[in-house]
C-alpha positions as a Markdown table, in Angstrom:
| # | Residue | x | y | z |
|---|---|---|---|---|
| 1 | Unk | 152.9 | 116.7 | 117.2 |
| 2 | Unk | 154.6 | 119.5 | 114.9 |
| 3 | Unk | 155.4 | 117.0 | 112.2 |
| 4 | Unk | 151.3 | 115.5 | 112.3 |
| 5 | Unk | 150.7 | 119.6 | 111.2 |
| 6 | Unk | 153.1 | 119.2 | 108.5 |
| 7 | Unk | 150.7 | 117.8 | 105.7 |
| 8 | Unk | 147.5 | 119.7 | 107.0 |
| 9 | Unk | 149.6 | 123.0 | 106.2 |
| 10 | Unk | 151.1 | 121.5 | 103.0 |
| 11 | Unk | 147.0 | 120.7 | 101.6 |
| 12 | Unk | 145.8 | 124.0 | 102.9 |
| 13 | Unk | 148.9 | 126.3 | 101.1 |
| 14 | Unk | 148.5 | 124.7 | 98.0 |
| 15 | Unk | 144.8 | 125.5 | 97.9 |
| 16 | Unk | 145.6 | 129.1 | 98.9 |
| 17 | Unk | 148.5 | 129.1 | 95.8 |
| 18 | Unk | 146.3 | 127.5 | 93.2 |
| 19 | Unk | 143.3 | 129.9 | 94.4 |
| 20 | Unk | 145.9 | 132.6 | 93.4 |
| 21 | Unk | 146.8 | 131.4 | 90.5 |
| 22 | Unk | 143.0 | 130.9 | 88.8 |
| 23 | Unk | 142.2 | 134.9 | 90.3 |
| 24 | Unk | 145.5 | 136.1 | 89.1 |
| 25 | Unk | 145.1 | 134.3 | 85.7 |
| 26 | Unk | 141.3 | 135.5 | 85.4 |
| 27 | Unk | 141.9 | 139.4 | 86.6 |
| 28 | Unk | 145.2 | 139.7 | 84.0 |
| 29 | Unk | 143.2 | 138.0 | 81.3 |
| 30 | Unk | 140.0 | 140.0 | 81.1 |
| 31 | Unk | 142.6 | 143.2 | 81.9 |
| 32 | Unk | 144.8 | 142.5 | 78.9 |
| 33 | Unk | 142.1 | 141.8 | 76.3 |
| 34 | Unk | 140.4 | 145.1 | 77.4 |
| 35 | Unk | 143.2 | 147.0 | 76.8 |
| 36 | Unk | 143.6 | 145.5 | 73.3 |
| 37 | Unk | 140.0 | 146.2 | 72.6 |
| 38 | Unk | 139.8 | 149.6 | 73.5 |
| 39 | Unk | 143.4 | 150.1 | 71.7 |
| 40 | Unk | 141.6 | 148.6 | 69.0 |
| 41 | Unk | 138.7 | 150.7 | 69.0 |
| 42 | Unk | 140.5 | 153.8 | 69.3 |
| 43 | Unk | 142.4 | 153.3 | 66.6 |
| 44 | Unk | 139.3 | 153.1 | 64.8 |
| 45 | Unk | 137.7 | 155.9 | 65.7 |
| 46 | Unk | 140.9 | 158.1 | 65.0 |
| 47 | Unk | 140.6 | 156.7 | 61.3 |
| 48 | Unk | 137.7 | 157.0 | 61.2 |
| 49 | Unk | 137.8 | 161.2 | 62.4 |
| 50 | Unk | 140.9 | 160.8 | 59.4 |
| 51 | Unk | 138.3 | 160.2 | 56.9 |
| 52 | Unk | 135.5 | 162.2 | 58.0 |
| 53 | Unk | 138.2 | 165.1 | 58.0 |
| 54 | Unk | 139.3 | 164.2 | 54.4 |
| 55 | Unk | 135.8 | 163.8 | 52.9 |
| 56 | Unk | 134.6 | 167.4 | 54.7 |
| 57 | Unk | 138.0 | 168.7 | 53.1 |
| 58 | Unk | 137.5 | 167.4 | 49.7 |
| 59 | Unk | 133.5 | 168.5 | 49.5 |
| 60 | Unk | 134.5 | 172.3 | 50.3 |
| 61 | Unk | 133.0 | 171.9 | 54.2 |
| 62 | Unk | 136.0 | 173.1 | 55.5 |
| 63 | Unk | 139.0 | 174.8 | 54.7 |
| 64 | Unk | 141.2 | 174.5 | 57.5 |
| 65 | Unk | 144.2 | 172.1 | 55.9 |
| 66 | Unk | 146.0 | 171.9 | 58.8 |
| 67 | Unk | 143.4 | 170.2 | 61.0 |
| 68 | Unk | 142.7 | 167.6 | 58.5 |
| 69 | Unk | 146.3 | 166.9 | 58.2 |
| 70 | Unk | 146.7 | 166.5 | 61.7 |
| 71 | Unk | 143.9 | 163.8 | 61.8 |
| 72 | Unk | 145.3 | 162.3 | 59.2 |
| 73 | Unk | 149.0 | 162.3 | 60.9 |
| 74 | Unk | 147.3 | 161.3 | 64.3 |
| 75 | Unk | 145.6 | 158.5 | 62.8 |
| 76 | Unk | 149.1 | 157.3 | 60.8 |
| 77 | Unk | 150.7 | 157.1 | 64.1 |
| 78 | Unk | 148.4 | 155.4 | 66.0 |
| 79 | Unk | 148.3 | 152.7 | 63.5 |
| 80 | Unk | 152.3 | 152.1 | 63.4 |
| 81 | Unk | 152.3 | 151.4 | 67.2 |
| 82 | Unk | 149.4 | 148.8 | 67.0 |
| 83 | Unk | 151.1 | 147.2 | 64.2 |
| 84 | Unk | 154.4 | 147.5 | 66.3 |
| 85 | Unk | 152.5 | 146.2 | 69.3 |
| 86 | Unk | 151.4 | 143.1 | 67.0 |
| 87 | Unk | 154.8 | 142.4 | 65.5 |
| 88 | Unk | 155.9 | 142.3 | 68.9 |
| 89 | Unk | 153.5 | 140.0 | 70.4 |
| 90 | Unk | 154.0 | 137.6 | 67.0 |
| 91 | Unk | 157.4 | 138.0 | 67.7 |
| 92 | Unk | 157.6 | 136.8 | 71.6 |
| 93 | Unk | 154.8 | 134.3 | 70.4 |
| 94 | Unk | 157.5 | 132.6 | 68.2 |
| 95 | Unk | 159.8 | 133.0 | 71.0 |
| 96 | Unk | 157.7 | 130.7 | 73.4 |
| 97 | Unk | 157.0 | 128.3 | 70.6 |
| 98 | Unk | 160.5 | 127.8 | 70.4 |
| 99 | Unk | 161.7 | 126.8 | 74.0 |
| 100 | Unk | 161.9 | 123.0 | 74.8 |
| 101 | Unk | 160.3 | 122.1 | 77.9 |
């Protein structure tokens, strides 16, 4: 009788595992591309406060060098790690393309 429930549990675990699978695929998916898009739009916006800094600077609006500089030096390093982040995922994308299967 034990060994008849053998393939009935077999079917119903490996509904259970590919169920996982597509939820866990789905929920890390839509999580990691957020995160690049609001990386991505951050970055923007802190070059784009860079330049509204610069131009204010430049037309005599403000004085204050320091602030503008620190924009500008906010702005700098927030676009080295997104380009690090992207030579890194280029760089374990090569990776994969490189294993044999």
């Amino acid at each position: 009788m034990i060994i008849n429930n053998i393939p009935t549990i077999e079917s119903t675990l490996a509904g259970d595992v590919s169920k996982v699978k597509s939820e866990e695929n789905s929920t890390y998916g839509e999580a990691f591309g957020d995160m690049l898009s609001n990386t991505l739009e951050t970055l923007n916006d802190s070059l784009n406060t860079a330049n509204e800094g610069t131009e204010s600077f430049l037309s005599g609006e403000t004085e204050n060098v320091h602030e503008v500089m620190l924009k500008m030096q906010e702005a700098h390093i927030q676009f080295q790690l997104v380009t690090e982040v992207r030579n890194k995922m280029v760089e374990v994308y090569q990776e994969i393309s490189r294993m044999q299967i």
